[in-house]
C-alpha positions as CSV (number, residue, x, y, z in Angstrom):
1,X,8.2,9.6,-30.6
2,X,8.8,11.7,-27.7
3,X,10.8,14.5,-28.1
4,X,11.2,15.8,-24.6
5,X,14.1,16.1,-22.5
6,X,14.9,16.2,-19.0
7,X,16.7,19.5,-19.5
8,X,13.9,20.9,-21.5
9,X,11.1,19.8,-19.7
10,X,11.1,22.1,-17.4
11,X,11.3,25.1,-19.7
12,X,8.5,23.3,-22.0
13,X,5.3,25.7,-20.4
14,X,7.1,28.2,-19.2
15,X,10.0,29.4,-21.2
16,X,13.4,30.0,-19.9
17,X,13.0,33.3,-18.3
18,X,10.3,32.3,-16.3
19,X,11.3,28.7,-15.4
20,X,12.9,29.1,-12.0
21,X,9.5,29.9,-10.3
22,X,9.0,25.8,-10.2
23,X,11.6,25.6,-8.0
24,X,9.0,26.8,-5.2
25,X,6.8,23.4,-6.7
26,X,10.1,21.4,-5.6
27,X,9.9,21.8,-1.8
28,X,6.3,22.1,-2.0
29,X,4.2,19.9,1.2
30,X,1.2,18.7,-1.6
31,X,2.2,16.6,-4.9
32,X,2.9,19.1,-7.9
33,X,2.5,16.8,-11.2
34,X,2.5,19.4,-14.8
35,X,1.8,17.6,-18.6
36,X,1.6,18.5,-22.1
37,X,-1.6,18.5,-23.8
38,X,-1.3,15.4,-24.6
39,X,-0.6,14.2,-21.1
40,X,3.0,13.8,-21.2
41,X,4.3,14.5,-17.7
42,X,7.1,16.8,-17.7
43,X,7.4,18.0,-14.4
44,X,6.7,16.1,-10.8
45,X,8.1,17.0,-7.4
46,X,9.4,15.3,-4.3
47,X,6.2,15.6,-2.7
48,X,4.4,13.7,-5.8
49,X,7.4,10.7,-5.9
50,X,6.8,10.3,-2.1
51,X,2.5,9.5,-2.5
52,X,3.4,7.5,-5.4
53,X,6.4,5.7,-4.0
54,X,7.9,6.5,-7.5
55,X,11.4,8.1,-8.9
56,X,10.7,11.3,-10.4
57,X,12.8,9.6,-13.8
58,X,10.2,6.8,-13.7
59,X,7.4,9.6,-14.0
60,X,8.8,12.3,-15.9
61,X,8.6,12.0,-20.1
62,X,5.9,9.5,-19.4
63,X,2.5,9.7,-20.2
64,X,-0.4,9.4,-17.7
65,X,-1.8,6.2,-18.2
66,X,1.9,4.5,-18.7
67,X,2.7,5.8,-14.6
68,X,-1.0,5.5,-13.4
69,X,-3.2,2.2,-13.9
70,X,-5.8,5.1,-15.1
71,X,-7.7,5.2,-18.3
72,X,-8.5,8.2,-20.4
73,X,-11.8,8.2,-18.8
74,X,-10.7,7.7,-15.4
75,X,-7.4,9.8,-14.7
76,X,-8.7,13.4,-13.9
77,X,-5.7,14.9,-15.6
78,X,-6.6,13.3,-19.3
79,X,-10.4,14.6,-18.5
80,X,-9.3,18.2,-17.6
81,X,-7.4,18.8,-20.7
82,X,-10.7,16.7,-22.6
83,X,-12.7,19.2,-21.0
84,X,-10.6,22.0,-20.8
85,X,-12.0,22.7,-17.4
86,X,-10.6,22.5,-14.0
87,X,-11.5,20.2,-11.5
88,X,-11.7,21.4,-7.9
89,X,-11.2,19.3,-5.1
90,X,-11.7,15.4,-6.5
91,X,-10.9,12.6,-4.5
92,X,-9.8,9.7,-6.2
93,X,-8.3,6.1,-5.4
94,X,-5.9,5.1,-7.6
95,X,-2.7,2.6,-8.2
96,X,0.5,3.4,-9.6
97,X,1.8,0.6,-12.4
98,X,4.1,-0.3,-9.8
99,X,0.8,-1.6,-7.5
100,X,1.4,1.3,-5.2
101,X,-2.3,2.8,-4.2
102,X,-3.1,6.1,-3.3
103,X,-6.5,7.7,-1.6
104,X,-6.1,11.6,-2.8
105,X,-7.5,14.9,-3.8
106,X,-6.8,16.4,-6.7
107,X,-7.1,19.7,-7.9
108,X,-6.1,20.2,-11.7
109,X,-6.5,23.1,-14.3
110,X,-5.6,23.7,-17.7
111,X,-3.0,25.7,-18.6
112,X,-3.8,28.2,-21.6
113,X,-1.0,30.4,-24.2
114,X,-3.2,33.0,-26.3
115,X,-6.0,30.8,-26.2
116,X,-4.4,27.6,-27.2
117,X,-4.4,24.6,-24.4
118,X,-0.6,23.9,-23.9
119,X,-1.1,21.8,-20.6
120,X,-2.5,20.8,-17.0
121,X,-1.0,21.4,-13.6
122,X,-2.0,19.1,-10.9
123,X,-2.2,19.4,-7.3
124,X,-2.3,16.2,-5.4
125,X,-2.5,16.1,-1.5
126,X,-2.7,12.5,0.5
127,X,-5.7,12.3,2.1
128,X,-4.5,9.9,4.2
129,X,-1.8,11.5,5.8
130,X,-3.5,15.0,6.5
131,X,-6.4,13.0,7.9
132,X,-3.7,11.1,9.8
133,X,-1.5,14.2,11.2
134,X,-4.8,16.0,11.7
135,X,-5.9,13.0,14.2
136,X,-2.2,12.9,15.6
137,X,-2.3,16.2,16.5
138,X,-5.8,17.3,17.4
139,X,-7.4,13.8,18.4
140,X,-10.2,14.8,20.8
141,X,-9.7,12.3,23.9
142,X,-12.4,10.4,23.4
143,X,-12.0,9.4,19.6
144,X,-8.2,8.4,20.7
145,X,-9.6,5.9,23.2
146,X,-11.9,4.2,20.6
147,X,-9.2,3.7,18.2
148,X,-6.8,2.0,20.6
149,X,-8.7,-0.9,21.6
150,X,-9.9,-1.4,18.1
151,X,-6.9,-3.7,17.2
152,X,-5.4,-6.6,19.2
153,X,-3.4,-9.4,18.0
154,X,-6.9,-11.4,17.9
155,X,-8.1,-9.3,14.9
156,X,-5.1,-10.0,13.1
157,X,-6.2,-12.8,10.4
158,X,-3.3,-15.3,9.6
159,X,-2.5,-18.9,9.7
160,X,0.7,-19.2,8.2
161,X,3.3,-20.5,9.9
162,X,5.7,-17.7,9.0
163,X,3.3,-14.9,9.7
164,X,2.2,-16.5,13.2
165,X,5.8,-17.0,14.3
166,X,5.6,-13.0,13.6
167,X,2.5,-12.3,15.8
168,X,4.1,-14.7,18.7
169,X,7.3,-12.3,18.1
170,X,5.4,-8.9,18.3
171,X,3.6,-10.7,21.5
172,X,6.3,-11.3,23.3
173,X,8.2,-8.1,22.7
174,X,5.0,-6.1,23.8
175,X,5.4,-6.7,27.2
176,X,9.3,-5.3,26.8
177,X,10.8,-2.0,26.9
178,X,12.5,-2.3,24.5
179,X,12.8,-1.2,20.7
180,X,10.7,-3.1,18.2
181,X,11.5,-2.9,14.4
182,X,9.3,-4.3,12.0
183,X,10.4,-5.2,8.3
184,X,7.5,-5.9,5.7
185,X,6.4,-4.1,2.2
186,X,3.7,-1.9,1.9
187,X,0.7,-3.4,2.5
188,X,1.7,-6.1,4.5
189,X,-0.1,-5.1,8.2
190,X,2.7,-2.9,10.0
191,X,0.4,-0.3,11.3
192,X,-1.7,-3.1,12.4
193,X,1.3,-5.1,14.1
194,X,2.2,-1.5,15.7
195,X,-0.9,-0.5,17.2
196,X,-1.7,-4.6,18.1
197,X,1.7,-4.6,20.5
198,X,0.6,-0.9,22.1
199,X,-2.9,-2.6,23.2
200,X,-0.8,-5.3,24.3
201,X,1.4,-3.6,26.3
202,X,1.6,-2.2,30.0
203,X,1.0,1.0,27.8
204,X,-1.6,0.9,26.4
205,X,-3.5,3.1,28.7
206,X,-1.0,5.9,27.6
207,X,-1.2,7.5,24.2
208,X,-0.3,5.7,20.8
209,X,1.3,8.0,18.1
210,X,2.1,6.9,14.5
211,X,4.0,9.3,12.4
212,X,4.7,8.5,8.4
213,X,8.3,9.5,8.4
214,X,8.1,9.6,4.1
215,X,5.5,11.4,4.0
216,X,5.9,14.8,6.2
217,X,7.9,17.5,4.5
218,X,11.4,17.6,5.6
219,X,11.3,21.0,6.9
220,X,8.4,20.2,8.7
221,X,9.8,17.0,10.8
222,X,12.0,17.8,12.8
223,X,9.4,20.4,14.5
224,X,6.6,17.9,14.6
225,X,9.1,15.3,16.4
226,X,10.9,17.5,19.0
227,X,8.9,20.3,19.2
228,X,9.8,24.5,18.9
229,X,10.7,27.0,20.6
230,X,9.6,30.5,20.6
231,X,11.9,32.7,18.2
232,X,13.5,29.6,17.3
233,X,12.3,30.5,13.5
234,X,10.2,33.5,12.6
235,X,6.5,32.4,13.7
236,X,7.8,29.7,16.3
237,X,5.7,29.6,19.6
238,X,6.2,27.1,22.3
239,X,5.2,24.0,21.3
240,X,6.0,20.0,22.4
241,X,6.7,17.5,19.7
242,X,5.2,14.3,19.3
243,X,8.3,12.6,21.6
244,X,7.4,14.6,24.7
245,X,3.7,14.7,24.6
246,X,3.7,10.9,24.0
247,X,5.7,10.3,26.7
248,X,5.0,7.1,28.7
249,X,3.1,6.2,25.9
250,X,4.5,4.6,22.4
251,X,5.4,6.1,19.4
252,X,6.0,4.7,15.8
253,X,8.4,5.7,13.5
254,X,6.3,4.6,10.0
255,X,9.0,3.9,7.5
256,X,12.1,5.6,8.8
257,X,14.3,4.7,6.3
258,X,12.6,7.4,4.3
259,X,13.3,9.7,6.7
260,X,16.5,12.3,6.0
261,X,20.0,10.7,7.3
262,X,20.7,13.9,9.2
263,X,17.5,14.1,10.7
264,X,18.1,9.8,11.5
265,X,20.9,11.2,13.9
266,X,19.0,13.2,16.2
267,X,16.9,10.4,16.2
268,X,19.6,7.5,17.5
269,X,21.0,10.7,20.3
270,X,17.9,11.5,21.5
271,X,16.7,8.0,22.1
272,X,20.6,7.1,23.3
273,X,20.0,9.4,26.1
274,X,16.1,9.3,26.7
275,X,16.1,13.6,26.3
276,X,14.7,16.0,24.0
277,X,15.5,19.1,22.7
278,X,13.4,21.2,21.2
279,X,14.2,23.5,18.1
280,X,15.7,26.4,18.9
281,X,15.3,25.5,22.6
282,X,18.7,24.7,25.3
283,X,16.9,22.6,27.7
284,X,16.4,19.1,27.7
285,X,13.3,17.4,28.4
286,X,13.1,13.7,29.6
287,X,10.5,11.4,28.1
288,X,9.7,7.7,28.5
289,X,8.6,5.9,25.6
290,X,8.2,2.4,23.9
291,X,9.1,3.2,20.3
292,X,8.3,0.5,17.4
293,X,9.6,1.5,13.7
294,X,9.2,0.0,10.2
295,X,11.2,-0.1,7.0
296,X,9.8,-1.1,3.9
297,X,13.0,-1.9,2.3
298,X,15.7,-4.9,3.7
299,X,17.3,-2.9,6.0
300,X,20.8,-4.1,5.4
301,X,20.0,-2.8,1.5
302,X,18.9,0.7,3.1
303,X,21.9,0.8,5.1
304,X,24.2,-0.5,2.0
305,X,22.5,2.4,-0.2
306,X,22.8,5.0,2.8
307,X,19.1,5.8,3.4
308,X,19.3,4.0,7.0
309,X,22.1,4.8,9.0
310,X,23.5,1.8,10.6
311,X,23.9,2.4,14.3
312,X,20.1,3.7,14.6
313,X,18.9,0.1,12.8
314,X,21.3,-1.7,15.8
315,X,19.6,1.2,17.9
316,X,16.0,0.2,16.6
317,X,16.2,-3.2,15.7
318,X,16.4,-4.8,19.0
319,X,13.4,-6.9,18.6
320,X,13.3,-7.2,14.4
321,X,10.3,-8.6,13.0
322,X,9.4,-9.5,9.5
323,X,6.3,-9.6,8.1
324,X,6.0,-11.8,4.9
325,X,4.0,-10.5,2.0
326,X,0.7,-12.2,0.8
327,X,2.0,-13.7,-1.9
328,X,4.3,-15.8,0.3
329,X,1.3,-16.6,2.6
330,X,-1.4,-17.6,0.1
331,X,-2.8,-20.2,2.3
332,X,-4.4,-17.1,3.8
333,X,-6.0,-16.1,1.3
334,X,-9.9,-17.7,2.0
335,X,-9.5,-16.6,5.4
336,X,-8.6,-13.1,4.6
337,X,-11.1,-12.9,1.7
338,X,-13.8,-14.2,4.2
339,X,-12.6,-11.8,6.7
340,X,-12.8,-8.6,4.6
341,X,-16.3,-9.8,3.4
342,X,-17.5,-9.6,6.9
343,X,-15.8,-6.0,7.2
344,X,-17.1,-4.4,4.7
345,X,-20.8,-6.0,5.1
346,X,-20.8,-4.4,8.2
347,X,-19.7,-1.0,7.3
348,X,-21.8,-0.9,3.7
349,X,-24.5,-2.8,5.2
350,X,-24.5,-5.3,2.4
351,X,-25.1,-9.4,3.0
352,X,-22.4,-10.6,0.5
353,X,-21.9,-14.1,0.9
354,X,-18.1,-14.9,-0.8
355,X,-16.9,-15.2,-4.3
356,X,-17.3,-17.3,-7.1
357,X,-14.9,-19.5,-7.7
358,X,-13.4,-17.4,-10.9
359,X,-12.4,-14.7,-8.7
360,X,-11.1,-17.1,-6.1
361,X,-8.9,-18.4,-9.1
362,X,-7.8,-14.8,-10.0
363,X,-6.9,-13.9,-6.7
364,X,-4.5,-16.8,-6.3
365,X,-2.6,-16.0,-9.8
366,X,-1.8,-12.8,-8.6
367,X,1.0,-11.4,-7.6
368,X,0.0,-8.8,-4.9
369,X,2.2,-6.3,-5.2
370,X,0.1,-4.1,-2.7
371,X,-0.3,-7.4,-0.6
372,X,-2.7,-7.5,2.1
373,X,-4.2,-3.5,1.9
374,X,-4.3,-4.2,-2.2
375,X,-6.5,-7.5,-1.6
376,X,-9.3,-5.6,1.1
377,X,-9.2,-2.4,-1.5
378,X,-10.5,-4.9,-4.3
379,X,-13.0,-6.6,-2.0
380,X,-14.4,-3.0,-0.9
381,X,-14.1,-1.8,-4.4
382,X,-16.3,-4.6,-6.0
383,X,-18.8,-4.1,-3.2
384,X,-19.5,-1.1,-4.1
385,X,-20.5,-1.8,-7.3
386,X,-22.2,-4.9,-6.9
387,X,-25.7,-3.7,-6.6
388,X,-27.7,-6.4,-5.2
389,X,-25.4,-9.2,-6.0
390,X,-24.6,-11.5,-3.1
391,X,-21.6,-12.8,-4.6
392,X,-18.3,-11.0,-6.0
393,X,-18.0,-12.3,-8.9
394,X,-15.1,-11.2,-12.0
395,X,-16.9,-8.7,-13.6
396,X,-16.9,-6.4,-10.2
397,X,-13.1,-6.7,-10.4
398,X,-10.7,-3.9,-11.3
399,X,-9.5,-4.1,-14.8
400,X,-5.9,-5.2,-13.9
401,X,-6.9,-8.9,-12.3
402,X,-8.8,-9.0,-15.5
403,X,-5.8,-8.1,-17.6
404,X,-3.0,-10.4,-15.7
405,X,-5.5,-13.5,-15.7
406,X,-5.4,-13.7,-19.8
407,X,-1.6,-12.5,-20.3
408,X,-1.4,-15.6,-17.6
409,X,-3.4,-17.8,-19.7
410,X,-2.0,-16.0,-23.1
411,X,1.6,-17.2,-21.9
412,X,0.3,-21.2,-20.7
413,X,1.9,-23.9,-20.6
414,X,0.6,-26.8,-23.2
415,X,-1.7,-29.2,-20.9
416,X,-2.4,-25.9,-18.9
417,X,-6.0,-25.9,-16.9
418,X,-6.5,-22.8,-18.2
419,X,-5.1,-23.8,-22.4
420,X,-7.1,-27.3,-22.4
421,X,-9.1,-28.4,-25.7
422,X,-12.2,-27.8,-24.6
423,X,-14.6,-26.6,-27.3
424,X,-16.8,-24.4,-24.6
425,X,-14.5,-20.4,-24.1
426,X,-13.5,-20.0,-19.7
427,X,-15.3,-16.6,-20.5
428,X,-18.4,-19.1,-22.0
429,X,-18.9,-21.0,-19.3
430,X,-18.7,-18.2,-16.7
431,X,-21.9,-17.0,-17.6
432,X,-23.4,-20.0,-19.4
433,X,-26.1,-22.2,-18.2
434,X,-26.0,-24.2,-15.2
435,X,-25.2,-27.0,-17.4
436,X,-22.2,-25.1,-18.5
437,X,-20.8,-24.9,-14.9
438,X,-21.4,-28.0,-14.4
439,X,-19.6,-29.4,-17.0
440,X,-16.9,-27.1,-16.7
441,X,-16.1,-28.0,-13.0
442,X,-16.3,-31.7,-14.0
443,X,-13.9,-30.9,-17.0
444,X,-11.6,-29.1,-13.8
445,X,-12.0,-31.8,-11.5
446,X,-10.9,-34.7,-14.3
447,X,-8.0,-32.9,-15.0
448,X,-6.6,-32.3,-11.0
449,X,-7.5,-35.8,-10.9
450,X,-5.4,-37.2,-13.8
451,X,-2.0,-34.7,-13.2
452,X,-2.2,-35.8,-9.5
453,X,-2.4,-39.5,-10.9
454,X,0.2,-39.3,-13.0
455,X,3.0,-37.7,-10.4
456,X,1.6,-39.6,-7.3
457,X,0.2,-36.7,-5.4
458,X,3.1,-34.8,-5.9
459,X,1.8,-31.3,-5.9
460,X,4.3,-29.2,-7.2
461,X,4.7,-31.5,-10.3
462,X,1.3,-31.9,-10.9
463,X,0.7,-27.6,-10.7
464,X,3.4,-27.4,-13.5
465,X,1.6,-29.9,-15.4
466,X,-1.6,-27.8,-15.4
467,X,0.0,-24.6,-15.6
468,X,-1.2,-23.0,-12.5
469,X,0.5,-22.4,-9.2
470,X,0.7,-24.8,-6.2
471,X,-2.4,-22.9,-3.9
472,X,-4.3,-23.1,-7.0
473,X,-3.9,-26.5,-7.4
474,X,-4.4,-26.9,-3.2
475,X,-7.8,-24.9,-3.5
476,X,-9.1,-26.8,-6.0
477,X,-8.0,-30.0,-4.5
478,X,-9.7,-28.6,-1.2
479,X,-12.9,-27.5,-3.5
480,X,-12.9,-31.2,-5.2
481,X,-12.4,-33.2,-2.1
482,X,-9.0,-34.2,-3.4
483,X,-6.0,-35.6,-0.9
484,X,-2.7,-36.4,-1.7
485,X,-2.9,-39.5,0.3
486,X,-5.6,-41.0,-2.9
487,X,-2.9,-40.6,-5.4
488,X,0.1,-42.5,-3.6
């Protein structure tokens, strides 16, 4: 049973006296993450909770493996205090339980008392925002060029209606002054929508500049945004912010409901009046700029629990667009999986040819909680591993499509697809004979056949019946050569 306490936890490495030195860990820029020995987390800072998208009181008092979907073998932490050696300068990819991902590097080392191991501090910085800042800010001319003609609203892949009514949207509003805001969780393509209406618009010879509002420190944002002034703060030279060295370009605000309510002001005056000011500075500088922002909450629930100030959404959200996650635009899904196929052939310089039909199965039971940017990290990640495999097939996948296919078909319905009587095991027949298969999509096929009989084509019915969902039941009607039209 867990014996710690938020009050205690802090104390637990350090002892009392010596426990207000982590206060320097709290407004640290990197991810500071301490555990017991036995990889109890008892101390994780604002830096960590923005990376992982988490609330430090969802971290803290947990162990490891409970926050992270890491094994003892995989999470670095649980190895360094295996090992009892530190480990310097690790990337890893990894998701939280929440189906947040993260592309880091890690540095962690064991903490000793007389000998005995006590603990591990971590160090975690985001790899993707200090290579993104880094381009932001120092992006030789050339390399910025490339990257804005790399994405129009061509390359975007989507055919359902709801996310195509978006794309018209983003379109439309690119040849437009004014504000756009776009609304979709993480995952969903915002970046992608951003820089698509920038190359779309009477801009887009001009510089494009994407700042992640959540995750720059505080401290450091409203320097980075606006600019400083020399002897504004001790160290401060002259420098422009982002705002006036994009001007006549286009800016986006990533996520800027994260971004502190004070700071969210400034914001809304600036724009207001079409001036900056730098810090410590009294002159105003003019700049002319089409600025797109996201929020990756409802922004009515960020103004309702004060993250969003509501005059900057009214400010912002002159053109609002929402982006639907995947799992509300599964029709997608071959197209995408074909799509990111073809990516990552290109840039591994693999031939994989699709996926069998298990993994096709798998990918429309699940729930995509890191929707679009979770589904291309799987199809990279099993291509990786594939050797010379020209097909993805199940046992590529990451563990957790594994693990939410059988609690899926652990919790069937009886006269489920998945729960039928046959004698031959789903795991048999995917690596049976071909005989097996054969029997097995024949078996499949007799029982679309009959549910769709019995409810007239009716597909929402006849999903129930089997126990799978409706674009299951859709691909395998489309994989069958099955209509609706032969069952009324």
């Amino acid at each position: 049973m867990n014996q710690f306490t938020h009050q205690n936890a802090r104390q637990f490495l350090f002892g009392l006296d010596n426990a207000n030195f982590l206060g320097v860990f709290d407004e640290y820029c990197d991810g500071v993450l301490i555990t017991t020995a036995n990889g109890i987390i008892v101390y994780y800072n604002k830096a960590m909770s923005r990376i992982d998208e988490l609330e430090p009181e969802d971290a803290i008092l947990n162990q490891v493996t409970d926050v992270y979907d890491l094994t003892h073998e995989t999470s670095l932490i649980m190895r360094c205090l295996s090992t009892r050696q530190p480990i310097i300068d690790n990337p890893i990819y990894y998701r939280t339980r929440r189906g947040k991902f993260a592309n880091t590097i890690h540095n962690v080392h064991p903490i000793f008392n007389r000998n005995q191991l006590v603990g591990c501090i971590c160090f975690v910085r985001d790899f993707h925002v200090l290579t993104e800042t880094l381009s932001t800010l120092r992006m030789p001319e050339i390399q910025h060029r490339m990257q804005q003609y790399e994405i129009t609203f061509d390359s975007i892949v989507g055919q359902d209606p709801a996310f195509k009514d978006a794309l018209n949207a983003a379109r439309m509003a690119a040849n437009t002054p004014s504000p756009v805001m776009l609304y979709g969780e993480t995952g969903t393509g915002k970046e992608l929508f951003a820089r698509a209406i920038h190359n779309h618009s009477p801009r887009h010879e001009k510089k494009y500049t994407p700042v992640n509002c959540a995750a720059i420190p505080e401290n450091l944002l409203e320097g980075i945004l606006f600019g400083t002034s020399k002897g504004a703060f001790t160290g401060a030279i002259n420098k422009a912010g982002l705002f006036e060295r994009t001007s006549q370009g286009t800016i986006f605000l990533d996520e800027i409901n994260s971004m502190p309510v004070g700071l969210q002001s400034k914001i809304l005056r600036i724009i207001q009046e079409g001036k900056v000011r730098r810090v410590g500075a009294l002159k105003e500088i003019k700049f002319d700029l089409k600025i797109i922002s996201s929020v990756n909450q409802d922004p009515h629930v960020s103004i309702a629990d004060g993250s969003l100030r509501s005059d900057l959404f009214y400010r912002l959200g002159v053109v609002f667009i929402h982006i639907v996650p995947l799992r509300e635009r599964m029709t997608d899904l071959p197209l995408l999986v074909d799509h990111f196929i073809d990516k990552h052939n290109k840039s591994l310089g693999r031939q994989v040819r699709g996926v069998e039909d298990g993994v096709m199965e798998r990918f429309y039971e699940y729930h995509w909680p890191g929707n679009v940017r979770e589904l291309e990290h799987a199809i990279e990640g099993a291509m990786n591993i594939m050797g010379p495999d020209n097909r993805i097939r199940i046992k590529y996948l990451q563990p957790h499509f594994r693990h939410a296919y059988r609690n899926r078909r652990s919790a069937g319905q009886r006269g489920s697809l998945w729960m039928s009587n046959s004698p031959v095991s789903h795991d048999t027949l995917e690596t049976g004979s071909s005989d097996l298969l054969f029997n097995k999509k024949e078996h499949e096929k007799k029982m679309v056949w009959q549910a769709l009989m019995q409810f007239r084509g009716n597909v929402t019915r006849s999903a129930r019946k089997l126990g799978i969902s409706r674009q299951l039941l859709y691909y395998k009607m489309k994989k069958f050569n099955l209509s609706r039209d032969q069952f009324r």
